[in-house]
C-alpha positions as CSV (number, residue, x, y, z in Angstrom):
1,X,-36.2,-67.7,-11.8
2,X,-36.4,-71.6,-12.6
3,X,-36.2,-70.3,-16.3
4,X,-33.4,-68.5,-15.8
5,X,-31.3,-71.8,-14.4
6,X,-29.6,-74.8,-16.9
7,X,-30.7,-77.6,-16.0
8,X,-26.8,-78.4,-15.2
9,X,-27.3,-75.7,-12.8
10,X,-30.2,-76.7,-11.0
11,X,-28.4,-80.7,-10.7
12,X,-25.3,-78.8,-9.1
13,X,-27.4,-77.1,-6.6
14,X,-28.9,-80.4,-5.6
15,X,-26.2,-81.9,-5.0
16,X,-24.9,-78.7,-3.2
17,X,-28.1,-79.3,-0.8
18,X,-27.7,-82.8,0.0
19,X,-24.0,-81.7,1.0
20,X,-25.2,-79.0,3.1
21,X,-27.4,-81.8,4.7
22,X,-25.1,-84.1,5.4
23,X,-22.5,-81.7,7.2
24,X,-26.2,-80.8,9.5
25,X,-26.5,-84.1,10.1
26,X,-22.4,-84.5,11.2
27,X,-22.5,-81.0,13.2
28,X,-25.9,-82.3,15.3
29,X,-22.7,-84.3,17.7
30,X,-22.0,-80.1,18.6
31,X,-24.5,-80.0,20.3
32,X,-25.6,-80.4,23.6
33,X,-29.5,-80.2,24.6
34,X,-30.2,-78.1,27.8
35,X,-34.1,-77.9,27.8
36,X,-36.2,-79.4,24.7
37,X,-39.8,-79.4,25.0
38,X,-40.7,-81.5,22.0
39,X,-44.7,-81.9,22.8
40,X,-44.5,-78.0,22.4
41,X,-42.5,-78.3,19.2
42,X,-44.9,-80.3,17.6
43,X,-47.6,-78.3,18.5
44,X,-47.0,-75.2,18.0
45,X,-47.0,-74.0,14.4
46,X,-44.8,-71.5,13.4
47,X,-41.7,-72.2,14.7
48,X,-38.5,-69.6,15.0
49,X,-34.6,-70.8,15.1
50,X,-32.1,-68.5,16.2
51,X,-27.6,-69.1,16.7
52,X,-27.1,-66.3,19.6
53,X,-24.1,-65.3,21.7
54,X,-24.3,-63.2,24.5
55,X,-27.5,-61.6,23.7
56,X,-29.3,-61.0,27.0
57,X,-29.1,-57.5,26.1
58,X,-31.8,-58.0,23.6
59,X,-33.9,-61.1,24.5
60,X,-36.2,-60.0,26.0
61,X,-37.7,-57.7,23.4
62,X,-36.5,-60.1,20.8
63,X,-38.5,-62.8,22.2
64,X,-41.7,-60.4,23.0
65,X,-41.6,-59.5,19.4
66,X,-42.1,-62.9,18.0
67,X,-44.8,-63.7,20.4
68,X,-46.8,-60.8,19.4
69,X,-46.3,-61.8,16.0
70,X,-47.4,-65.5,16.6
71,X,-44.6,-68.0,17.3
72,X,-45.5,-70.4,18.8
73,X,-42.3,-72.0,19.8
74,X,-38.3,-70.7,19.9
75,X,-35.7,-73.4,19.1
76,X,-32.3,-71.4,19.9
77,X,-28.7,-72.5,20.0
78,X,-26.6,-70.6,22.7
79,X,-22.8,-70.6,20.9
80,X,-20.8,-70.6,24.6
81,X,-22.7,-67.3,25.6
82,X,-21.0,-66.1,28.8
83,X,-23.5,-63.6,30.1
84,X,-26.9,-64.7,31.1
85,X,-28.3,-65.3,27.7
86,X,-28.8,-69.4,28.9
87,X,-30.3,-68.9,32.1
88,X,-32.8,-66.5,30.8
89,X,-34.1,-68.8,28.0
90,X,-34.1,-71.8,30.1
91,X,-36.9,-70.4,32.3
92,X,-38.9,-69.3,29.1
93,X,-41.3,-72.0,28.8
94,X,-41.8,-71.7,24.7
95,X,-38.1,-72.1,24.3
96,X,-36.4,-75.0,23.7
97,X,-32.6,-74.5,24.3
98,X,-29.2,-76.3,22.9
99,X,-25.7,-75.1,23.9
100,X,-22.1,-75.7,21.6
101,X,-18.9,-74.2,22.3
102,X,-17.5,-75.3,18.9
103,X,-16.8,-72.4,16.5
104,X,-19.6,-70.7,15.0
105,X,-17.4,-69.8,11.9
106,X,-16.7,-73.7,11.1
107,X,-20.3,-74.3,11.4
108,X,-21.5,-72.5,8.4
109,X,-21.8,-69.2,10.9
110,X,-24.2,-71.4,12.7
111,X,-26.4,-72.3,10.0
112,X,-25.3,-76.0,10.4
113,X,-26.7,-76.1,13.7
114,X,-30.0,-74.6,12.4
115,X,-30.3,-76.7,9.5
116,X,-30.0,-80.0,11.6
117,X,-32.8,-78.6,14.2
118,X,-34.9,-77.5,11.0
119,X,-34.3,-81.1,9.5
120,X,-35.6,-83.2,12.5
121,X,-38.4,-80.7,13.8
122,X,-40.1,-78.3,11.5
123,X,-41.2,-80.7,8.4
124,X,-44.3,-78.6,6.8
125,X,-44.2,-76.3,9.7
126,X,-43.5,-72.2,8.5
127,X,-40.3,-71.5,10.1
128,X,-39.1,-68.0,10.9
129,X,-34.9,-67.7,11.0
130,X,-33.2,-64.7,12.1
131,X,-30.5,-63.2,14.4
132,X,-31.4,-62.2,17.4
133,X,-30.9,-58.6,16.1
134,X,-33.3,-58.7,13.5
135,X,-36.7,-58.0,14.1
136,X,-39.4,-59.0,11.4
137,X,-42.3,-56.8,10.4
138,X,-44.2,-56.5,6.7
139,X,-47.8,-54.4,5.9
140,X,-49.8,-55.0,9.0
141,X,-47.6,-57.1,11.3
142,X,-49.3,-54.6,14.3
143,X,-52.6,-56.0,13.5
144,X,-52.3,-59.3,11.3
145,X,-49.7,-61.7,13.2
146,X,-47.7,-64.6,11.2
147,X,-51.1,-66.8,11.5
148,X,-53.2,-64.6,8.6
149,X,-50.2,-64.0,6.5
150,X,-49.3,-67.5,6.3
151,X,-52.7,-68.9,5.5
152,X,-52.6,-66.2,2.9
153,X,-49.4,-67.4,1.6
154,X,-50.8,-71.2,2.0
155,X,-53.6,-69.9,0.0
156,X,-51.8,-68.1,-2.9
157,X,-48.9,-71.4,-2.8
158,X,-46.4,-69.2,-1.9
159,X,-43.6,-70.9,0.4
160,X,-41.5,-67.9,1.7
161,X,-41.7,-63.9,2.1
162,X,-38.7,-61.9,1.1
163,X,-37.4,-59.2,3.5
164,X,-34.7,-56.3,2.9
165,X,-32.7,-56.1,6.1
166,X,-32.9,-52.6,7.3
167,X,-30.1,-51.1,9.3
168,X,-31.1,-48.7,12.2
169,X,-29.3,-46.6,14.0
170,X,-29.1,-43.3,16.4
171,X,-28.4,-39.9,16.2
172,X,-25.0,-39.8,17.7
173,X,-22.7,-42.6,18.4
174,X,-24.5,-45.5,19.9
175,X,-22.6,-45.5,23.2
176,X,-23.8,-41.8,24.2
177,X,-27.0,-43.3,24.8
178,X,-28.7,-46.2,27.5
179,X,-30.6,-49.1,26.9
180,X,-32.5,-51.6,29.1
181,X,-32.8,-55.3,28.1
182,X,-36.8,-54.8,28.0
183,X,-36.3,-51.5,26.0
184,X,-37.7,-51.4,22.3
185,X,-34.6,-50.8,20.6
186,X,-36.5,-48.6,18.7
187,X,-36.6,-45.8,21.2
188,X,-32.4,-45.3,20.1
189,X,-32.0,-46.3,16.9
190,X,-34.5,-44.5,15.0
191,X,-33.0,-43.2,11.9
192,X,-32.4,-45.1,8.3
193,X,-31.2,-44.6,5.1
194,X,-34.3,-44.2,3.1
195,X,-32.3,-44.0,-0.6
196,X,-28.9,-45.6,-1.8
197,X,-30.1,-49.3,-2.6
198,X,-29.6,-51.4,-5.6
199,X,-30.5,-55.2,-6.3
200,X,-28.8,-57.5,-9.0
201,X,-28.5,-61.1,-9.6
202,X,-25.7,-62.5,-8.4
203,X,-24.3,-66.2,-7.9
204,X,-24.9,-69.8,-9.6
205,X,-28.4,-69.7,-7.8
206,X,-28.9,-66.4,-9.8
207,X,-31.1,-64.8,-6.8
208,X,-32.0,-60.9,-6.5
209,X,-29.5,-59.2,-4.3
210,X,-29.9,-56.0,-2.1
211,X,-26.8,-54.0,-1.5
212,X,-26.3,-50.8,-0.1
213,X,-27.8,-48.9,3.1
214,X,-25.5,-46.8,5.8
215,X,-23.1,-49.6,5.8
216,X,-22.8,-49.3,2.5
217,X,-22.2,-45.6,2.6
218,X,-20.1,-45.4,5.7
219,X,-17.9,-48.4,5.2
220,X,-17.6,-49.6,2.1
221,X,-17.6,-46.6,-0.4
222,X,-14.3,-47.5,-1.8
223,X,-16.1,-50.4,-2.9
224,X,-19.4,-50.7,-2.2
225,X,-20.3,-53.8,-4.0
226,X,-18.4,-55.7,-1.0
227,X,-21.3,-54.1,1.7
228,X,-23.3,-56.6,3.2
229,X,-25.9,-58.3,1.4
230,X,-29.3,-56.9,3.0
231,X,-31.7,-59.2,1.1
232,X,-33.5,-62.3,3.0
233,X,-35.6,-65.2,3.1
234,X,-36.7,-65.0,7.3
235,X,-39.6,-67.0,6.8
236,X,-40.5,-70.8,4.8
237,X,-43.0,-72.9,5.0
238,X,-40.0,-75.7,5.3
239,X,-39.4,-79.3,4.3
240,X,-36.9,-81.7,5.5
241,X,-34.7,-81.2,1.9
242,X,-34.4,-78.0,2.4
243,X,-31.1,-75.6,3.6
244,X,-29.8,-72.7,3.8
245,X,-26.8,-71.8,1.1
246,X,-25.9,-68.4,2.6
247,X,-26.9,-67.4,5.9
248,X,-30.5,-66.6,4.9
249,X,-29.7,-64.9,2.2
250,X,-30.3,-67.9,-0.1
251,X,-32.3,-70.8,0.5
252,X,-32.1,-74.3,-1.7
253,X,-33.8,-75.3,-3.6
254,X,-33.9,-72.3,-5.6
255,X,-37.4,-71.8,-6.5
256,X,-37.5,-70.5,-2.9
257,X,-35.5,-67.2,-3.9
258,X,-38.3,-66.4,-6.4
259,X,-39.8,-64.5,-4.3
260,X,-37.5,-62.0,-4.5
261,X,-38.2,-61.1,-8.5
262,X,-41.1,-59.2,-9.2
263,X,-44.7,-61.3,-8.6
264,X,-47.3,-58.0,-9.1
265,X,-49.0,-56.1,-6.5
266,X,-50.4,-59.0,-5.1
267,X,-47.1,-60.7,-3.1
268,X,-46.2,-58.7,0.2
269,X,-42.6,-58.7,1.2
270,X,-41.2,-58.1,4.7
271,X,-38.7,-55.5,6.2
272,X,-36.1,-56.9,9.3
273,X,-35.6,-53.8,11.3
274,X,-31.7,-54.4,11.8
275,X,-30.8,-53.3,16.0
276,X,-27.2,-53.9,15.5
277,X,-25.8,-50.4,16.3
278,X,-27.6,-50.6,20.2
279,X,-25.0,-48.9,22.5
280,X,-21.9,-51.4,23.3
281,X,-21.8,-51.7,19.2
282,X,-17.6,-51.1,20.2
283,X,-17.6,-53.6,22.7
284,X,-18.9,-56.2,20.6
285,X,-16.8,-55.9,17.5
286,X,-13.7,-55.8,19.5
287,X,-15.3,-59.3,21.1
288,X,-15.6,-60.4,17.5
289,X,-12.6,-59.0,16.2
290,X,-10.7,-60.9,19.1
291,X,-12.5,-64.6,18.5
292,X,-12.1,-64.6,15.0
293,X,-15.6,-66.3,14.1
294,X,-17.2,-63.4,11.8
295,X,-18.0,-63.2,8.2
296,X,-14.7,-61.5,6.4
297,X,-13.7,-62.3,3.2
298,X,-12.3,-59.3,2.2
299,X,-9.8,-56.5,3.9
300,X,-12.5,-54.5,3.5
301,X,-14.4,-56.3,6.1
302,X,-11.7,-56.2,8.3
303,X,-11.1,-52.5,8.0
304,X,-15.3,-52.9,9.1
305,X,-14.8,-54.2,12.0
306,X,-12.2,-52.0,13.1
307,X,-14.7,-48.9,12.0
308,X,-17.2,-50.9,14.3
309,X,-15.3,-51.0,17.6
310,X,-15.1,-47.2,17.7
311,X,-19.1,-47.1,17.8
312,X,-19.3,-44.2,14.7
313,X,-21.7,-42.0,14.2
314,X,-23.7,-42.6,10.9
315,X,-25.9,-40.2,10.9
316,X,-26.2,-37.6,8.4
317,X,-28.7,-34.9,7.2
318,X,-30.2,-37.0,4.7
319,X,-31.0,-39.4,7.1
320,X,-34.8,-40.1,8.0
321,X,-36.7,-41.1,11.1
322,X,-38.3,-44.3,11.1
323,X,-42.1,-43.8,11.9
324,X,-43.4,-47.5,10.7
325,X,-44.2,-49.9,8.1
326,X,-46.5,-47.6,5.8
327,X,-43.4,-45.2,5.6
328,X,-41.5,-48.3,4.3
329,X,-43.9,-48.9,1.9
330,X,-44.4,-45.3,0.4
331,X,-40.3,-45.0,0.2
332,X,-40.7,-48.8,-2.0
333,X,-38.7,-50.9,0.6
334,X,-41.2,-53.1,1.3
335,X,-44.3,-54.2,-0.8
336,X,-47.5,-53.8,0.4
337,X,-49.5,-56.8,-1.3
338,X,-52.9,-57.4,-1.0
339,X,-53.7,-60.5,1.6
């Protein structure tokens, strides 16, 4: 990917950095500490950062998840949660825990929070970021946590994994069925769209792109190149100069995005299970629709959101049942590698 950048390009996107830095380093007054245990920080070494609102719904799991896998410490901003997202994470003693009622939307959809957290704490640390309704796995994760996979990276000098955001959902609209906050949302949303992804290059960082997927096919088939981007960089082994551009769809510098091109059979890449559509999907996008704070650049993400807040259906016959990562990587969604 270097190759494929000027080196007019690649001065831009420095300078693009050290903006993105410095607005971090001006949003850090947002926020208000509630519990930080720095000795833990330090120790610990993976680390995860998380923006959530109103999550306690999945928590629990979400935070299970990541212990299973390793992480050794959470670093989680609470964006004026209302329910009992703040309580719960205050009495989890591997969380540390900063509150802001400023928007989420004027702070780079919370990235500017994260990128000030990720600036003073995780220097040389691997750093996993995600929402708190994405859930990380990649060949093995049930048997080889975070610790193996990022020695093997360490030993291979690799400095992220790739991962295609996968969207699951149920059969039936989401609110026909019940969920408990300790419930593996996998129990309800366990169908996919196995086929209808394409990748491309897109932007001045010239990255590989995922597009596609049910939302794709259910809400943007009028245009579908305006779907959400489903391509990731969840996990880094980070430096203090580094930020996110887009989300985490793109990280600077942009040697990071490499991994997303084509390294041979030997690079594994990573799948987060999207648990978006849980039941209360409607709920939540009229909640969002109402604030104002998402991602919508396009009427075509408004007319989204609107879909959203009648919690649809998307099933369809051609949809498959998810049974687990080796079925990801017979259908080619996610590479199996050899570490």
């Amino acid at each position: 990917m270097s190759g494929e950048l000027t080196l007019k390009a690649r001065y831009r996107l420095r300078l693009t950095r050290k903006r993105l830095l410095w607005r971090a380093f001006r949003k850090r007054r947002e926020l208000q500490s509630v519990t930080v245990r720095a000795t833990e920080i330090s120790d610990a070494p993976i680390l995860l950062f998380a923006t959530i609102r109103n999550e306690m719904q999945r928590l629990p799991y979400f935070l299970a998840h990541y212990r299973r896998l390793g992480v050794g410490h959470f670093l989680i901003v609470s964006n004026d949660s209302t329910d009992q997202s703040d309580a719960y994470l205050d009495q989890q003693p591997d969380v540390s825990l900063w509150r802001t009622q400023h928007g989420y939307k004027s702070a780079r959809f919370g990235m500017d929070w994260l990128t000030w957290l990720q600036r003073k704490y995780a220097d040389d640390k691997w750093i996993v970021t995600v929402d708190a309704d994405e859930l990380l796995i990649y060949p093995d994760w049930d048997t080889r946590g975070l610790g193996p996979l990022t020695a093997w990276l360490d030993q291979n000098a690799l400095r992220a994994l790739p991962a295609m955001m996968l969207d699951l959902y149920p059969k039936g609209s989401p609110d026909d069925f019940e969920y408990t906050s300790d419930q593996d949302p996998l129990t309800v949303l366990n169908w996919f769209d196995a086929t209808g992804y394409w990748s491309e290059k897109r932007g001045r960082h010239r990255t590989t792109t995922t597009l596609g997927g049910v939302r794709s096919r259910c809400f943007f088939g009028d245009d579908p190149d305006k779907s959400p981007t489903l391509s990731k960089v969840p996990l880094i082994k980070w430096r203090q100069s580094y930020a996110y551009l887009s989300s985490t769809h793109v990280a600077l510098p942009p040697d990071l995005n490499r991994c997303f091109d084509p390294m041979g059979a030997d690079a594994p890449s990573g799948v987060l299970l999207h648990t978006k559509f849980l039941p209360g999907i409607g709920a939540r996008a009229q909640e969002d629709q109402r604030r104002g704070q998402q991602y919508t650049k396009w009427a075509a993400h408004d007319a989204y959101y609107d879909a959203l807040a009648l919690s649809p259906d998307l099933w369809q016959p051609g949809s498959t049942r998810y049974t687990g990562w080796r079925q990801l990587v017979d259908l080619g969604l996610m590479r199996r590698g050899t570490w």
